[in-house]
C-alpha positions as CSV (number, residue, x, y, z in Angstrom):
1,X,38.1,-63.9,84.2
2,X,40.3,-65.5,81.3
3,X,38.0,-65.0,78.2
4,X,38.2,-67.5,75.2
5,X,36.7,-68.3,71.6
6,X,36.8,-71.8,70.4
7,X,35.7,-72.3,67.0
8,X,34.9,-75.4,65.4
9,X,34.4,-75.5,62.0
10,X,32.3,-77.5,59.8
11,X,29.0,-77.2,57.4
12,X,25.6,-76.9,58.8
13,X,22.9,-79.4,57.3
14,X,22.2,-82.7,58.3
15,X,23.7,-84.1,54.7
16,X,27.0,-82.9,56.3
17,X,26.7,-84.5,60.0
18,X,29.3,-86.9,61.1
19,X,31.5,-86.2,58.0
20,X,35.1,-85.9,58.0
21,X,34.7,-82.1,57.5
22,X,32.2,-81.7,60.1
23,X,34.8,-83.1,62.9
24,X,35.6,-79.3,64.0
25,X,31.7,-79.1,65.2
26,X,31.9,-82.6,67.0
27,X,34.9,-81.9,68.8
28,X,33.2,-78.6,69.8
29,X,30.1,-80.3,70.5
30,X,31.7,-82.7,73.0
31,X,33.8,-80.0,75.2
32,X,30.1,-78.0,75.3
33,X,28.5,-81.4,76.3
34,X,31.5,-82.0,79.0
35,X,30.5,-78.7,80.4
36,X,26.8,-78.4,80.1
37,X,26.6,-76.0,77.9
38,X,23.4,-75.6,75.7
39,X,24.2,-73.4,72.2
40,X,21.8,-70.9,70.7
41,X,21.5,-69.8,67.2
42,X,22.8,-66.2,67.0
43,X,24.4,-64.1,64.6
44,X,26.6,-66.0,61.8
45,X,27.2,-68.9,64.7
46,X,25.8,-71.6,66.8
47,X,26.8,-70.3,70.3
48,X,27.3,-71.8,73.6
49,X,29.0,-70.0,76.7
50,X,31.0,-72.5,79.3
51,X,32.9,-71.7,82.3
52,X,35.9,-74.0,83.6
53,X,38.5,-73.5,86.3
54,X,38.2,-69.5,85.8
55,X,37.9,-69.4,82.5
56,X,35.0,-67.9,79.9
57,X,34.8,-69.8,76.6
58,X,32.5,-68.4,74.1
59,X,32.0,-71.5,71.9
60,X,30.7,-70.9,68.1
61,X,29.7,-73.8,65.3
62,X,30.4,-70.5,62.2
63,X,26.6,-71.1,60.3
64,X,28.1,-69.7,57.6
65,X,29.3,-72.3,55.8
66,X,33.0,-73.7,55.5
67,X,34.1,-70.9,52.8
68,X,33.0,-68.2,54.9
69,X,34.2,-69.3,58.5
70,X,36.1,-66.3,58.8
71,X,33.0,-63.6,58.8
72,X,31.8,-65.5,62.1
73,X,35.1,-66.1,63.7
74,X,36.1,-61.8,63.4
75,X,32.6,-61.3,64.0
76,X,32.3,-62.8,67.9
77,X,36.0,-62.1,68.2
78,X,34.6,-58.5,67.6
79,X,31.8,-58.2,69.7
80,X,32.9,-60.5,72.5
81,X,36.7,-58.2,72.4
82,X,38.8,-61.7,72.5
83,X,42.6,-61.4,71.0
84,X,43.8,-63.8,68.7
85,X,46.3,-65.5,71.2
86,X,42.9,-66.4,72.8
87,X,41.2,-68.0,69.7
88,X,41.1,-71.8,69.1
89,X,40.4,-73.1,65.2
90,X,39.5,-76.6,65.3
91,X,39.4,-78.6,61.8
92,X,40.0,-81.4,60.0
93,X,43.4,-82.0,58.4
94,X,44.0,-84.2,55.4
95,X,47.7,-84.3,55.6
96,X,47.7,-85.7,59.6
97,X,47.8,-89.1,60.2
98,X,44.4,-90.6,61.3
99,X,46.1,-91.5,64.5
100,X,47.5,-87.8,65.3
101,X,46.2,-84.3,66.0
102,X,48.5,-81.3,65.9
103,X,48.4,-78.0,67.9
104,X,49.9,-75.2,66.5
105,X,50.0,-71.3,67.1
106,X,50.5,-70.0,64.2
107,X,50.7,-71.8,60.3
108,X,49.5,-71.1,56.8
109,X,46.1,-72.6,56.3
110,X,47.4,-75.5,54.3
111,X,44.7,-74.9,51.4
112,X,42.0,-75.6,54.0
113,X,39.2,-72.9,52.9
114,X,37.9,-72.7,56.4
115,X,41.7,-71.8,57.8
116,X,42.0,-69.6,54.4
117,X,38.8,-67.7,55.5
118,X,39.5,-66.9,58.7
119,X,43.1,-65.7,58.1
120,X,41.7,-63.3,55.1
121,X,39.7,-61.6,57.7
122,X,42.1,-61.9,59.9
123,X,44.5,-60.4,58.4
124,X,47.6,-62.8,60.1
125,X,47.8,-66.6,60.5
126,X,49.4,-66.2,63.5
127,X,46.4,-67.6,65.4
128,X,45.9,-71.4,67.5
129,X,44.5,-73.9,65.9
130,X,43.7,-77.5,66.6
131,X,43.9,-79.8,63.6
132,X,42.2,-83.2,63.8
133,X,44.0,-85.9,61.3
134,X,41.5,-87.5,59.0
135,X,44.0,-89.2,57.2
136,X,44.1,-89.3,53.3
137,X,43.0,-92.9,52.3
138,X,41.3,-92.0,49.2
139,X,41.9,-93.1,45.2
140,X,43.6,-90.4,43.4
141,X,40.8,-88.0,42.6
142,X,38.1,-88.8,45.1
143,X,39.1,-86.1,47.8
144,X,36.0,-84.1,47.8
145,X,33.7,-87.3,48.0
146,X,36.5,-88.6,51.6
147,X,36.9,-85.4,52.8
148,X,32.7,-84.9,52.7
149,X,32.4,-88.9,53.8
150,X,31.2,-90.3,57.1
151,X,33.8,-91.9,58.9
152,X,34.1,-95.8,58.5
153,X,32.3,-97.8,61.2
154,X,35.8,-99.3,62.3
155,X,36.9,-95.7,62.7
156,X,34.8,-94.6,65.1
157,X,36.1,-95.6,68.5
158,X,39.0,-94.4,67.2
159,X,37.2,-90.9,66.6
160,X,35.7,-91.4,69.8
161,X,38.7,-91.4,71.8
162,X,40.2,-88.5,69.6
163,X,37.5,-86.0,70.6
164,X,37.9,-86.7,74.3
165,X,41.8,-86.3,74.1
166,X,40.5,-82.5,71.6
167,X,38.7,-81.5,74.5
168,X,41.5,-81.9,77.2
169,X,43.4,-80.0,74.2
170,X,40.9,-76.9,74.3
171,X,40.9,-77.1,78.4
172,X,44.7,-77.4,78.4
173,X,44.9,-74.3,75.8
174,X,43.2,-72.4,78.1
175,X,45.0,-73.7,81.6
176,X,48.7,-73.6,80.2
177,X,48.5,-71.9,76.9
178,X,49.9,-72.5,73.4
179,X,53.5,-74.1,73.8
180,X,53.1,-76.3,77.0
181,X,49.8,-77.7,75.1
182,X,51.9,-78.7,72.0
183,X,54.1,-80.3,73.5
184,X,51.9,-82.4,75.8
185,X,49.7,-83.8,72.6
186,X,51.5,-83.3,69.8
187,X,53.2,-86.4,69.9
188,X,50.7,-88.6,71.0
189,X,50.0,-91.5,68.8
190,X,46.4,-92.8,69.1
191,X,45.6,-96.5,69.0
192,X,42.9,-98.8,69.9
């Protein structure tokens, strides 16, 4: 069986729930719901297990904090014996569109200090990742306080339908890999 890790990052705490920056953990949380997965708390992670046409996905919310995603990511990667070309990085990306998410295989961490994390333990950045547009409509300055804000009420269905179309993303990752999977969604445009 097919063994997977699927990562989505975010900050632990209630202060941080349904912020931008948390949207890795949401996206996470609604493929572990889809499947019926229940998470633990174990070593440096939040950990579910799901199984899906074949396939074993070890599932990990890092409890490490942002900054330090990358000690949980090589950790389970690790112990669990999962390659890199079997890792999916989901996150929040200020420099995608609102109405886009992009899958890529490989890419610099675009000053995103969970992506930075992970590739300093990594040792490469050639590793999948999932980014989930958050837009930057913010007065010069204020980046911290969006990026750490809870998404506008009007946004939400909007959010809603991104998170089911993240989770065919991580199914389809696994099902027809890296390249078929970009081009299927990276192109999509999402409106309500």
């Amino acid at each position: 069986m097919s063994k997977f890790l699927i990562a989505g990052l975010g900050n632990i705490g209630p202060e941080y729930e349904g912020t931008r920056h948390n949207i890795g953990f949401d996206v996470l949380d609604a493929f572990v719901a889809k499947h019926e997965g229940v998470y633990r708390t174990e070593r440096l992670a939040f950990r579910s297990e799901v199984k899906y046409k074949g396939r074993f996905f070890l599932c990990i919310k890092p409890t490490t904090f942002m900054n330090l995603s990358g000690k949980s990511v090589k950790y389970w990667m690790d112990k669990e014996h999962v390659s890199t070309d079997h890792i999916l990085i989901i996150v929040d990306d200020l420099a995608i569109p609102l109405e886009r998410i992009r899958v890529r295989g490989t890419g610099t961490d675009a000053g995103h200090n969970g992506l930075k994390s992970i590739q300093e333990m990594l040792g490469t950045d050639k590793y999948p990742k999932l980014r989930f547009g958050i837009g930057n409509d913010f007065p010069k300055g204020s980046q911290v306080e969006y990026v750490l804000g809870k998404w506008n009420p009007h946004e939400l269905p909007l959010i809603q339908h991104k998170k089911e179309k993240c989770v065919e993303v991580i199914e389809s990752f696994a099902n027809i890999g890296i390249e078929r999977t970009m081009s299927q969604f990276n192109n999509l445009s999402f409106q309500l």
